[in-house]
C-alpha positions as CSV (number, residue, x, y, z in Angstrom):
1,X,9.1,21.7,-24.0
2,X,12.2,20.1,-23.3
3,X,12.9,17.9,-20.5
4,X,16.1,20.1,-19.6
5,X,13.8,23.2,-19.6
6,X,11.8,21.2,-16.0
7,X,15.5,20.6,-14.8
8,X,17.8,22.3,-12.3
9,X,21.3,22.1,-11.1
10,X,21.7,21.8,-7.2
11,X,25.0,20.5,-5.3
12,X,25.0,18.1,-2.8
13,X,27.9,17.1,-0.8
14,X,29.1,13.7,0.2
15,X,32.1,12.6,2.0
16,X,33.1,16.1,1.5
17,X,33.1,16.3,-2.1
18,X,30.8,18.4,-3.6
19,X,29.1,16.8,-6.6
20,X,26.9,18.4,-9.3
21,X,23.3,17.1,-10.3
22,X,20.6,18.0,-12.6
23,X,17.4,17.0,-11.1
24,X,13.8,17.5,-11.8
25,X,12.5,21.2,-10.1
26,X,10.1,19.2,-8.0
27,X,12.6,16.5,-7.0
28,X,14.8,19.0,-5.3
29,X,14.2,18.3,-1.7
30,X,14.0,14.4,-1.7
31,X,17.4,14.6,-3.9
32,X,19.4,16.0,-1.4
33,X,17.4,14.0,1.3
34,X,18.6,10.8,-0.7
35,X,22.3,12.4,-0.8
36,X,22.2,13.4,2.8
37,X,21.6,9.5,3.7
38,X,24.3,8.2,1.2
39,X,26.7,10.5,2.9
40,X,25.7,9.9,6.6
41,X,25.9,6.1,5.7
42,X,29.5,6.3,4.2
43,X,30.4,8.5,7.3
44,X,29.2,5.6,9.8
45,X,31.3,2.9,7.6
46,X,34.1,5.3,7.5
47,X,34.2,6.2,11.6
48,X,34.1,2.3,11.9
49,X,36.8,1.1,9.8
50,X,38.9,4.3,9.5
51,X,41.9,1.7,7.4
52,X,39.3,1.6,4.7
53,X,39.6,3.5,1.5
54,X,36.5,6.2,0.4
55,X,35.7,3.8,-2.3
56,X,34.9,0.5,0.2
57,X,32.8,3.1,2.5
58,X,31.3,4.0,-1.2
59,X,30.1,0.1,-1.8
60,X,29.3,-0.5,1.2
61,X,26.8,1.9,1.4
62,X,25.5,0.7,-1.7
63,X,25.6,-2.8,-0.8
64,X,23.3,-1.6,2.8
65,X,21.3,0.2,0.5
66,X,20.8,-2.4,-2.1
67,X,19.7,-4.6,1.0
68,X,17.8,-2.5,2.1
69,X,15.9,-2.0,-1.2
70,X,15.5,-6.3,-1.8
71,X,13.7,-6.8,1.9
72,X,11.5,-3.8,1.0
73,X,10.7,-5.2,-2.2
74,X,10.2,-8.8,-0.7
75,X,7.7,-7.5,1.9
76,X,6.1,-6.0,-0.7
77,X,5.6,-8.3,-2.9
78,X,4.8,-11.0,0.1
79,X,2.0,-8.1,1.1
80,X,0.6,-7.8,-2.3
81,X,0.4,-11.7,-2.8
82,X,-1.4,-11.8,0.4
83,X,-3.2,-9.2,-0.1
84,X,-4.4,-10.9,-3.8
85,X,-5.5,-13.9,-2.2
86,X,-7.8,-12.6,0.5
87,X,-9.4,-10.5,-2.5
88,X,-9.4,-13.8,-4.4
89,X,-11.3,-15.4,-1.2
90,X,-13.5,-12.7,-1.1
91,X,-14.4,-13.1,-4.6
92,X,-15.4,-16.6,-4.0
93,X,-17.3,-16.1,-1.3
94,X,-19.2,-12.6,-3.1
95,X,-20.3,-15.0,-5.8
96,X,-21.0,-18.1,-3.5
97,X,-23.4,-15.6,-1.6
98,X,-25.4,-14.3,-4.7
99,X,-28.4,-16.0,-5.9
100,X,-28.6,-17.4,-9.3
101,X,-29.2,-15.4,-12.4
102,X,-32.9,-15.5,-13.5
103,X,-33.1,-17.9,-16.9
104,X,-31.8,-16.0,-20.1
105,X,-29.7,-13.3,-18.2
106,X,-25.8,-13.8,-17.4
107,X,-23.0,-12.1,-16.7
């Protein structure tokens, strides 16, 4: 089957434009999630700084989100090396805790 056949239009609307997607049937819901929180984001730049064209709303948006995305991605990666050495540690302390291998066997 082809991927278009697992597809679906839906419209979402954003700074009162109405835009057309094709999204995966089960990705539906968090699509329009994703554009409801685009558009509510643009809306707060745009009730802030009312001088500023659709377009400056639009980056700035991005730019939160992308900022958004880099601390995520920096806690998660500060988490996971963490989380790596206390395994590591753990490791070390497994093998310091067993006895010895009888003669002629190994790992």
């Amino acid at each position: 089957m082809a991927d278009s056949e697992h597809t679906k239009s839906i419209r979402v609307h954003i700074m009162g434009r109405e835009y057309g997607l094709r999204v995966q049937e089960g990705d539906e819901a968090h699509t329009r999630r994703i554009a409801s929180s685009v558009d509510e984001r643009m809306k707060e730049f745009k009730e802030a700084h009312p001088e500023q064209a659709e377009l400056t709303a639009a980056v700035m948006a991005a730019l939160a989100f992308a900022e958004e995305l880099f601390l995520q991605r920096e806690q998660y990666e500060e988490g996971t090396a963490a989380l790596n050495g206390e395994l590591e540690r753990l490791v070390q302390r497994l093998d310091a805790s067993m006895p010895p291998a009888p003669d002629g066997e190994s790992d």
